[in-house]
N, C-alpha and C positions, 0 to 999 in steps of 0.2 A: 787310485780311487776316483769315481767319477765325481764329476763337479753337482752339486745342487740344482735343480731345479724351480725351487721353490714349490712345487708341487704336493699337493697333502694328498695319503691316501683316506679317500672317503669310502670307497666299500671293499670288503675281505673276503675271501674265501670262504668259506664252510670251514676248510679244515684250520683255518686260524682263530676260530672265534674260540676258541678255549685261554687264547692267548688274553694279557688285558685284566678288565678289573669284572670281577663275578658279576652275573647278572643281578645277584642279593644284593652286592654291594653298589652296583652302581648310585640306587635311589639316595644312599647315603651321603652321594659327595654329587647330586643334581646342582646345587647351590654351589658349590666350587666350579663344576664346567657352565654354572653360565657367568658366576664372572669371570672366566676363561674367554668365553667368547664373547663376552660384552668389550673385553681388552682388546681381544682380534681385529674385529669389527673397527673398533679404535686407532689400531694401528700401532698397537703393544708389540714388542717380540720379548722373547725369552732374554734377550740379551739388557734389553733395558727394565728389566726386574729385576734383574740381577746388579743390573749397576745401581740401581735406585738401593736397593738393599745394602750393598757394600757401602753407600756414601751414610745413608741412614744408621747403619749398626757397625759394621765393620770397619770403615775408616778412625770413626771415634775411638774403637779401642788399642788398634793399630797406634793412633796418635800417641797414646799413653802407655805404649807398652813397658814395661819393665826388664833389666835383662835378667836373664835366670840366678844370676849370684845375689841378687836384692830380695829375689823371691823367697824369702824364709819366715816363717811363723812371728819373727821379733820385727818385720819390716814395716814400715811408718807408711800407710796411706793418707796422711795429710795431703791435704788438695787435688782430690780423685773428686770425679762425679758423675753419676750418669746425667749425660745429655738427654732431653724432653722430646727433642723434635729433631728434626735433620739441619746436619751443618753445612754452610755453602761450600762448595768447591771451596771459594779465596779461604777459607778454615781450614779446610784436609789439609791443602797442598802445601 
């Protein structure tokens, strides 16, 4: 597999532009690509939305996982709760 470039394609072919999100639909999610590119711009990558995400939502339920033989209809959720806001690294880990 070649290595990355870092390079984005900015124009297609004709015969690709069927490809993608319909021309109807585009106007629908204008407000999602530009904070797409206001993140760019920034110096977002997909990789750190992803991690921001995981520490935000997924680490939290990770921390409190249950194992599957506790998981039955009769089992005690005393001292569950969802977190409000995001927990620091020194919390997850």
């Amino acid at each position: 597999m070649l290595e990355f470039t870092g390079r984005l394609i900015e124009e297609v072919l004709e015969s690709w532009r069927r490809w993608g999100v319909p021309e109807k639909d585009k106007k629908k999610i204008q407000d999602h690509i530009a904070a797409v590119r206001i993140l760019k711009e920034r110096g977002m990558k997909g990789s750190g939305i992803i991690g921001t995400y995981h520490m935000w939502r997924v680490a939290p339920l990770m921390r409190r996982a249950l194992p599957r033989y506790v998981m039955v209809p009769e089992a005690s959720f005393e001292g569950t709760a969802l977190a409000e806001g995001a927990f620091s690294p020194s919390k997850i880990a």
